[in-house]
C-alpha positions in Angstrom: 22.5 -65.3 -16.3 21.3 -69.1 -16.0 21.2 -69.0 -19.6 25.0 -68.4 -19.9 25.8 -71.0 -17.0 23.9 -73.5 -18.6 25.7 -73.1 -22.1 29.3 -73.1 -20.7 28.3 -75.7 -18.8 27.0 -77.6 -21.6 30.0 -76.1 -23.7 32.7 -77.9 -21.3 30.8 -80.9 -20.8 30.7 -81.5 -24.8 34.6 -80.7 -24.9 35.9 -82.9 -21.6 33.5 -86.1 -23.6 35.7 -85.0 -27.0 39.0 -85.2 -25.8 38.1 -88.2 -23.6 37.5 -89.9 -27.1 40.6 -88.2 -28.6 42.5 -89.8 -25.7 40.7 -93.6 -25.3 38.6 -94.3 -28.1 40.6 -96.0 -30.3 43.5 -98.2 -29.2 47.1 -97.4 -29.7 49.1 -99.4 -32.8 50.6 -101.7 -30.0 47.2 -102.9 -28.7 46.8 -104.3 -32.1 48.2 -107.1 -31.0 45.5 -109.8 -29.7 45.9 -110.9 -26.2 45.8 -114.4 -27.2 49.3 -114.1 -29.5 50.8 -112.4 -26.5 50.1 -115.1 -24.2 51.1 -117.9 -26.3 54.0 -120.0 -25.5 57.2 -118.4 -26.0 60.0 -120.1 -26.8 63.7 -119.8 -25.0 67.0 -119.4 -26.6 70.3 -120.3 -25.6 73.0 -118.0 -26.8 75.7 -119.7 -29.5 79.1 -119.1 -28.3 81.1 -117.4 -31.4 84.6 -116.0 -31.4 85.0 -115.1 -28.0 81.5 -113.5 -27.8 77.8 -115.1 -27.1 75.5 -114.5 -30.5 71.8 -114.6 -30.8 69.1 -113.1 -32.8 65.6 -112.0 -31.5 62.8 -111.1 -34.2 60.1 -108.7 -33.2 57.3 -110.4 -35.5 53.4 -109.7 -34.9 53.5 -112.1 -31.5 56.5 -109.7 -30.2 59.6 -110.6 -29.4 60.3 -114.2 -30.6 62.3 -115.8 -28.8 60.7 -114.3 -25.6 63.8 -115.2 -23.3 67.2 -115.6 -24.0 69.7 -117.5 -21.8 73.2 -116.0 -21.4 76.6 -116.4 -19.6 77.7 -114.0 -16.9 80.6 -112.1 -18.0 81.3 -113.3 -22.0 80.7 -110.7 -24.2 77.4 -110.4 -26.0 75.9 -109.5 -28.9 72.4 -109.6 -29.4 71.0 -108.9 -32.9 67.2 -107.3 -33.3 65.4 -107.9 -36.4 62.3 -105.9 -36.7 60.2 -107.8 -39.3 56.6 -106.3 -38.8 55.2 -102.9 -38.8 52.4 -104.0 -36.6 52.9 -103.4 -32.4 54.8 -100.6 -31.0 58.2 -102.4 -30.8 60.0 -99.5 -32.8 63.1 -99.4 -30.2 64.4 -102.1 -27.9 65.4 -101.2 -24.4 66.9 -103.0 -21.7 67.5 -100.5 -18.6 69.9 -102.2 -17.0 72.6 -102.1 -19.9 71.6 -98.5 -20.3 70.4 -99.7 -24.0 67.8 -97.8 -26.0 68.1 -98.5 -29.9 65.6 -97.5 -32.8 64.5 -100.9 -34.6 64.1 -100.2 -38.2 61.9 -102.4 -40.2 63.6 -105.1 -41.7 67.4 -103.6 -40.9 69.4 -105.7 -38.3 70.3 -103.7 -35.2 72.9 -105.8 -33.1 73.3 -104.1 -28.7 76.8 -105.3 -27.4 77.2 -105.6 -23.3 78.7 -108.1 -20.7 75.9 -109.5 -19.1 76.1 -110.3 -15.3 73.8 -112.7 -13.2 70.4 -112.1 -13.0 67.0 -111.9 -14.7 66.4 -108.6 -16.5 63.8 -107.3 -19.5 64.2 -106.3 -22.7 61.4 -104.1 -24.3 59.7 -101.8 -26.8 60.0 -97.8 -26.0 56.8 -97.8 -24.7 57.7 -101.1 -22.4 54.3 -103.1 -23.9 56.1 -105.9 -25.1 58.4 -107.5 -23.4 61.3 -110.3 -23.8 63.9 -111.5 -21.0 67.2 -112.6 -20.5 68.2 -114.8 -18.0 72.2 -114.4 -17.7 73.3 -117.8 -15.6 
């Protein structure tokens, strides 16, 4: 009987330290990134004003979103255009919660998110919310 114990025990023991590793052992495509590019400066952009509407580009590179933050006017129209230019990171989809905005980023394909931005500070991110960019709407 102490026989069996001991080899179930064993038995579970060897499966928990298995899927452990499944689950931890190796990082995820996002953690790729080295801390060190993530924490560099970031630069800020101010939106262009273009026909009515506020235009500006973001490009998801190997150090994230470039620019980081992005300065907009409170009620002009904008359009915001994300260029996915690296398969490396997890920033596959952009979202920004408060716009209700959740779009795929395909490699290399421009992917433009219209809204009228009101006052306040708010995050734009990858699907997994890793990497993270922000608007500052003045």
């Amino acid at each position: 009987m102490n026989r069996k114990l001991i080899i179930a025990t064993i038995t579970f023991l060897i499966g928990a330290l298995l899927v452990t590793a499944a689950a931890f052992g190796k990082p995820q495509a996002c953690c790729n990134i080295s801390r060190a590019k993530l924490l560099a400066k970031r630069s800020t952009q101010t939106a262009k004003q273009e026909n009515g509407a506020q235009t500006a580009t973001i490009e998801i590179n190997s150090k994230g979103f470039d620019p980081g933050s992005l300065k907009l006017k409170a009620g002009v129209p904008a359009k915001i255009t994300f260029l996915r230019k690296t398969d490396e990171g997890c920033a596959k989809s952009v979202v920004i919660k408060e716009y209700n905005i959740n779009r795929d980023l395909p490699l290399n394909e421009a992917v433009t998110v219209e809204f009228t931005p009101r006052k306040g500070e708010f995050t734009f991110a990858c699907g997994m919310n890793m990497l993270k960019g922000k608007l500052i709407v003045v």
